[in-house]
N, C-alpha and C positions, 0 to 999 in steps of 0.2 A: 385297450381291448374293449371294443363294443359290448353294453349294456343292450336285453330286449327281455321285453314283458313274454310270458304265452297265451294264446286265447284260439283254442281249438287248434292247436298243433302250429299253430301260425306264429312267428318273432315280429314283434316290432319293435325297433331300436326306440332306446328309452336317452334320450341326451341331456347330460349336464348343464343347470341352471346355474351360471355362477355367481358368486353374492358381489354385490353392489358397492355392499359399506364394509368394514369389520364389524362397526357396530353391529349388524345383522347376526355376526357368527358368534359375538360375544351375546349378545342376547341367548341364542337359542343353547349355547355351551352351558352360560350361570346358570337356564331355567332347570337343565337338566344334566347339572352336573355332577347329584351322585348315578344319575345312572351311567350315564358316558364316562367319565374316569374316575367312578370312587370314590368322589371327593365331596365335601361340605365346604358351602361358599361361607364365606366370611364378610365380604366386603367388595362389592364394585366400582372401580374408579378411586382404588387409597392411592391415597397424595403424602408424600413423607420426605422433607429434605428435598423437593422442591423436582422431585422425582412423582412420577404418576403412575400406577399400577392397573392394567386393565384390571385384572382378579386376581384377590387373596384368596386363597383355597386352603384345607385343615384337612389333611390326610388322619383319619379315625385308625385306621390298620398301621402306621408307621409312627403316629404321635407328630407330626410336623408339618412345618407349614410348606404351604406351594405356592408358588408363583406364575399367574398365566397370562401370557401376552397373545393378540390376535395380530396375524399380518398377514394384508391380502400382495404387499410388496415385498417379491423375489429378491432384492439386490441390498438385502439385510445381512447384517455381521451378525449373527444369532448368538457367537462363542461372547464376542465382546458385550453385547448386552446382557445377555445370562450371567455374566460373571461381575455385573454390574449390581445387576439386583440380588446376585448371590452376596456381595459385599455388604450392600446398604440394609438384608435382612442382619445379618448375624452382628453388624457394629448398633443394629439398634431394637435389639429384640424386646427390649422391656412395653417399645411402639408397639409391637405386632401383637403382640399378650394383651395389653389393653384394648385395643381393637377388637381380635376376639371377645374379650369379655363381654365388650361392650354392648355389640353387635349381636352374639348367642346366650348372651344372660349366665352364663355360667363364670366358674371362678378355678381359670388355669391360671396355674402357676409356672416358671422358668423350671424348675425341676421335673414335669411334666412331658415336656419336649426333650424329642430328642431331635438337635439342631443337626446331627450326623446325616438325619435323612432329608435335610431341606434340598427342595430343588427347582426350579423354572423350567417351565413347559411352553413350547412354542405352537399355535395354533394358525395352521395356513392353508390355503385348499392346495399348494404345492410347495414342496423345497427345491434347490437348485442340487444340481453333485457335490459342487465346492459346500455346502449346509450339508448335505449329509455325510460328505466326506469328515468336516471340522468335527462333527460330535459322536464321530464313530470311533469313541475310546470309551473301555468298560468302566471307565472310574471318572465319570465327567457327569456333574447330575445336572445335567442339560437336556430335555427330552423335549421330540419332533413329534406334533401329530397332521397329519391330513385331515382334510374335510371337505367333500364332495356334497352336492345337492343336484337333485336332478329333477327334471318335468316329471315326475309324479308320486312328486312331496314326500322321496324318498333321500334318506342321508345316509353317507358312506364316511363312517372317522376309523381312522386306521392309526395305530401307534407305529412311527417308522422304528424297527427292532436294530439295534446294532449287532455289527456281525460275531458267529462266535470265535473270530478270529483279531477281534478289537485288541487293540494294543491300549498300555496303559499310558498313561501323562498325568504328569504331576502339574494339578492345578495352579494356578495365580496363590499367592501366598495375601491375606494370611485366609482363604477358604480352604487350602489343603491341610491346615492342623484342625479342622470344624467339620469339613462335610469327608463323607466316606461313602462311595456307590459300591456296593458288597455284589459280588459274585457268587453263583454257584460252588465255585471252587474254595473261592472263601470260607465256605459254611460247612461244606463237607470235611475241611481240612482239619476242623475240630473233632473228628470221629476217627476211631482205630480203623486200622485197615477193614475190615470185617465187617462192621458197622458200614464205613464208605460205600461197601459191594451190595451190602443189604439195601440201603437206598437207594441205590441203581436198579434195582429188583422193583420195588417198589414206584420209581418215577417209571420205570417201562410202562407197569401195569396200568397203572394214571393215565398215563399219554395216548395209552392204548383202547382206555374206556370211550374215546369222542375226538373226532375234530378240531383243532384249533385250541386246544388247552392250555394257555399262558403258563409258564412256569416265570415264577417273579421271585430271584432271591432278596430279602431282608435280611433286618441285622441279625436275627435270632432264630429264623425257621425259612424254608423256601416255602411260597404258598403257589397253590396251582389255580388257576383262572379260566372262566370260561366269559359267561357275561355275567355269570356271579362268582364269589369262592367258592369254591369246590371244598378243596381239604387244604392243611399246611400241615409240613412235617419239619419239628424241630428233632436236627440231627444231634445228639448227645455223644459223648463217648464210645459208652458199651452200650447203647440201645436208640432206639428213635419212640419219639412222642407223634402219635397221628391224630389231626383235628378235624371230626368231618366237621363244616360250617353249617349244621342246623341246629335249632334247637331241640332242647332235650325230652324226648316224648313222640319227636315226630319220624322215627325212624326205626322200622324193626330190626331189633337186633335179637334175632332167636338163642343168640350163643350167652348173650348179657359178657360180652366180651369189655364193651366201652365202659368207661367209667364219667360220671356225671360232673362237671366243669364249671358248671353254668353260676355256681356261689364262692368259686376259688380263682385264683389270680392264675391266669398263665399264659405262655405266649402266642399259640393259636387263635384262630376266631372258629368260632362254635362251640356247641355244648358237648359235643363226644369227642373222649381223647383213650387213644387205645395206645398202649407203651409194648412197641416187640424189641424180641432181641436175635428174631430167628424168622423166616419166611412162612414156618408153618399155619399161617390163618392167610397169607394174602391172599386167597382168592376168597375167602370170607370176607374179607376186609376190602374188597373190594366191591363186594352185594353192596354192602354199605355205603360205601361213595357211591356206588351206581344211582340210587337213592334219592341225591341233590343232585343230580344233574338236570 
């Protein structure tokens, strides 16, 4: 579908510039990669086992590490190399912990990760059907991104989404006793029936505040996304945990409904965590996410 700028009511097609090298796209992903997916680079160009890694990446909201490859070449096995690097991380993870240290001055420990959400990321300005078809299963932590550049120095990265119809496949062994890609239904399944409905209430109203609102299940909460986090709701039992993602002070809550997070451990990102067990505030509670958006 044709791209065009407006200028006094007038289109002019705006055409894709396409990159050269990978280098190019690895460049401009490392510079700006917690804004484009979230992540903190670790290390460009790691070499381990005689294996080369375009970027190691450190997922801050999941505890684990990422794997990022660039490929401007279509006629790539994606499943067979993913499952490659998925192998060579988790037989040698004490390499990958040192590396971090190394490299961000801090001092992780193996107990710190959780290896269940490691995953490799494919970065291309296209995938074929047979690539998106391979990794259109919900339990395969293989992920496709697009990247488009166009004549006027604008960039288009798209996460390709699997369908919510993915079937599941039991990974290469031994990454199927280690890695686990959690679903929505996953998470919910831990809540009484009542609780279930009550989140459904609740993710309407979410999806309903904005455009384009990622819902991203993890291991312990679904968090919702836009180009920042928004909120994440860890589904409980008999009630739900709600996180807006800002900090504490920066949001009026007339009701003093939220309770302050920001010096205790828990599994949201942000500093206000409101606990229901009943729909009676969601439209309150929803002022408040409106908020961070």
């Amino acid at each position: 579908m044709p791209i065009y700028s407006i200028h006094n009511n007038l289109l002019t097609a705006i055409y894709e510039r396409p990159f050269k090298l990978e280098r190019d796209i690895q460049a401009l992903f490392e510079t700006n990669l917690k804004q484009v997916m979230g992540l903190t680079l670790v290390r460009s160009e790691f070499s381990i086992k005689n294996k080369r890694i375009d970027t190691l990446a450190y997922d801050e909201q999941t505890n684990a590490f990422i794997i990022i490859e660039y490929k401007r070449d279509r006629n790539i096995s994606v499943v067979d190399q993913g499952f490659t690097y998925l192998s060579l991380m988790l037989e040698n993870k004490a390499d990958f912990i040192i590396e971090y240290n190394e490299q961000l001055k801090r001092n992780l420990t193996r107990n710190d990760i959780d290896w269940s959400q490691t995953r490799v990321a494919f970065v291309s300005p296209s995938f074929t059907d047979n690539q998106r078809q391979a990794t259109n299963f919900k339990d395969i932590a293989i992920e496709l991104w697009e990247v488009k550049r166009f004549d006027n120095n604008t960039l288009l990265v798209t996460e390709v989404k699997k369908s919510r119809s993915a079937e599941s496949i039991k990974p290469i062994a031994p990454i199927a006793d280690e890695i686990t890609v959690y679903t929505e239904d996953a998470v919910i399944s831990r809540a009484s029936e009542e609780i279930a409905e009550l989140y459904a209430k609740f993710r309407s109203a979410i999806l309903n505040l904005a455009d384009d609102i990622e819902v991203k299940p993890l291991k312990w909460y679904v968090s919702f996304n836009k180009s920042n986090k928004i909120v994440d709701i860890e589904i409980l039992k008999k009630s739900l945990k709600i996180f807006i993602n800002s900090k504490w002070g920066s949001i009026n809550d007339s009701k003093c409904l939220a309770r302050d997070v920001s010096k205790v451990g828990h599994s949201g990102n942000g500093h206000y965590q409101i606990q229901v067990t009943n729909d009676q505030d969601l439209e309150y509670i929803m002022s408040l996410v409106k908020q961070v958006l």
